[in-house]
C-alpha positions, 0 to 999 in steps of 0.5 A: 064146406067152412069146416073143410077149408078149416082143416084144409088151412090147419093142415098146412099150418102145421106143415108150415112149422119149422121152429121146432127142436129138441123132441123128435118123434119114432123116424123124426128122430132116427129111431126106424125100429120099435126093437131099439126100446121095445121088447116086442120087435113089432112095438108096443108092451114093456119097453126097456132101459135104453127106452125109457131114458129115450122117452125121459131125455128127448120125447117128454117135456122138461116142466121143472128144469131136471138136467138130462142125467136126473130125468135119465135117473128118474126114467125107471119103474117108480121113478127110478126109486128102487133099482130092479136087477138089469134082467127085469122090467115092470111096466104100470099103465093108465090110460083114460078117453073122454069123449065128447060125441055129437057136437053139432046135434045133441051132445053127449059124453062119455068117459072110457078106461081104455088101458089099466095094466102091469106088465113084466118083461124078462131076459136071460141072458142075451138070448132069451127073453120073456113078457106078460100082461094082466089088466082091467077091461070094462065090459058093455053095460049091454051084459046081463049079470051072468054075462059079466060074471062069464067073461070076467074084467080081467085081460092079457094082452100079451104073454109070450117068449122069445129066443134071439139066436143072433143079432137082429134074429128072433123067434116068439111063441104066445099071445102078441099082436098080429105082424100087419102094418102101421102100429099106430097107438089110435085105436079107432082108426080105420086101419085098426078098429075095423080091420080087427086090429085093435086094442084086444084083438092080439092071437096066439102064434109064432113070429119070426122077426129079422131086423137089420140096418136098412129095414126089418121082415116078420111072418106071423103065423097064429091059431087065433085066441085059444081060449075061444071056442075052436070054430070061431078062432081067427087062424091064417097068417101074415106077412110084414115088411119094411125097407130104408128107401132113403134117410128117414124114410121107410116104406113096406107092405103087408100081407094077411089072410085069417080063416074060421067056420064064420068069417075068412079075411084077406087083406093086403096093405102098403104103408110109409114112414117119412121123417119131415124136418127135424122130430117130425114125421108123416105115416100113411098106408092104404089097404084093400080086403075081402071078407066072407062072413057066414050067418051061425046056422051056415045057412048064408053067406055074405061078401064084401070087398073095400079098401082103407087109407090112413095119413097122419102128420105129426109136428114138433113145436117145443120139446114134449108139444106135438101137433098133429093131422089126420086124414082117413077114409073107409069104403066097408064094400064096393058092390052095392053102392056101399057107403064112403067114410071120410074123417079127418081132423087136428090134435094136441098132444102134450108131454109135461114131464116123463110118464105123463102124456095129455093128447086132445083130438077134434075129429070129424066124420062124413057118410057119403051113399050113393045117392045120399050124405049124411050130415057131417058128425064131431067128436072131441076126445080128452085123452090122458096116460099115465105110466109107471 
């Protein structure tokens, strides 16, 4: 109970802020569409010029005083040392999780290479446009020697081409993440860790993506990852959409339903971004899924039916110093008095200067059954991510 009134009471500190200036975050700032700064239309990878001096001016931190054109100019690859041609993009990227897990009971840590990748994105003129990635990925320390041999430490996660024939229009072909959606970067949050959205979870396909001022469409048709083995790649499709309800406030739905030999997945979600004051924000969605999933012989057949929910705000205090809120909740299967999973908890992120983000989450979760709770579990995470 002490620890609910605890982040009952830092919940509305936070939303109690009202000092801040300079760094507004994604909507807090204006910024509705990942294509703005982003080479993929539905975020993440490469981002481009124009977004790496947004990053550099107004969401980093100023730690050694720069004026706004030497951080602008310092913005690039490698620190600006070394023009590319306009044409070409490289991108570096180390991001590392410390976890802390069990603080109430016995604790124990553990130290996690989450991301370590290059990436190149290219255009051709103002029509074609090109990206790729290749990165390290641990594997468990479970695997035999063969096993690790087999699957290799290498990945990609993203190689595709597009082609824009007009303005806001664009149609992609490869490897990309699955158009379904919030596309928050908290990879162990319910509307992507269990909903098999996560980290490594991209498919080959087609997107086709339509923005324009008032809100952006995409359907998302894939084959699942084709070096899989053919009855286990997740094939189906998705839906995404989003509309400007008012200034700053975008709301939208998703659609999905993925299919192979052992497991078919519908899943519909509706979500909303809400600018909150000057550089700050509020994210939400709320899903429901069905899941069939049959044993490897085919001899069975398993079903389950839940819904999941994510809230999270994000507050500005001083340029390049964010306080955020997170709320969840996962219900894995209605029938059979199947357990209800809360978390919730702050977080601290900080950007010193450009390239540089250190984020600290205190989270704590709660299992409740039907007849039984367990008790409530803690885990601080240390994160940090570095980009070139």
């Amino acid at each position: 109970m002490k620890f609910l009134f605890f982040l009952v009471a830092l919940s509305l500190l936070l939303c109690w802020q009202k000092i801040g200036f300079g760094y507004p975050a994604y909507i807090g700032t204006g910024y509705s569409s990942c294509l703005t700064c982003h080479f993929n239309p539905m975020g993440n990878g490469p981002i481009n010029t124009y977004g790496r001096a947004v990053q550099a001016t107004e969401m980093s931190g100023n730690l050694f005083g720069q004026k706004l054109e030497q951080l602008a100019e310092g913005s690039g690859f490698l620190f600006g040392i070394g023009s590319l041609p306009e044409w070409l993009q490289l991108q570096g990227s180390y991001r590392g999780l410390y976890v802390g897990r069990s603080l109430q009971a016995t604790p124990s840590t553990r130290y996690l290479v989450m991301q370590a990748e290059g990436s190149i994105a290219m255009t051709f003129g103002k029509k074609f446009r090109a990206s790729a990635s290749v990165g390290y990925v641990p594997l468990p320390p479970s695997l035999s020697e063969s096993q690790a041999k087999q699957l290799g430490n290498t990945i990609s996660r993203e190689h595709y081409i597009g082609f824009l024939p007009e303005k806001g229009v664009g149609i992609y072909v490869g490897l990309m993440d699955t158009a379904f959606g919030l596309r928050v970067p908290d990879h162990n949050a319910f509307i992507r860790s269990v909903q098999l959205l996560n980290i490594n979870d991209q498919t080959h396909g087609i997107l086709f993506h339509r923005d324009w001022a008032k809100g952006e469409f995409a359907i998302h048709g894939f084959m699942g990852k084709l070096f899989q083995e053919s009855n286990a790649r997740q094939k189906g499709g998705s839906i995404f959409s989003e509309f400007e309800v008012l200034e700053n406030f975008r709301a939208g739905a998703s659609l999905l339903y993925t299919f192979s030999d052992f497991r078919k997945r519908q899943m519909f979600a509706g979500h909303g971004r809400l600018q909150m004051g000057k550089g700050s924000s509020l994210l939400a969605e709320i899903g429901i899924f069905n899941q069939e999933l049959s044993s490897f012989d085919m001899s069975s057949k398993t079903q389950n039916t839940g819904i999941f929910s994510f809230l999270q705000s994000r507050h500005l205090f001083v340029k390049g110093f964010y306080g955020l809120m997170t709320f969840e909740n996962y219900i894995e299967t209605f029938s059979q008095g199947g357990s209800r999973v809360y978390r919730a908890g702050p977080s601290l992120e900080y950007l010193p200067f450009p390239k540089i983000e250190i984020r600290v989450d205190f989270l704590g979760t709660q299992v409740m059954g039907l007849t039984s709770i367990t008790p409530s579990s803690y885990t601080a995470q240390v994160q940090s991510h570095v980009w070139l």
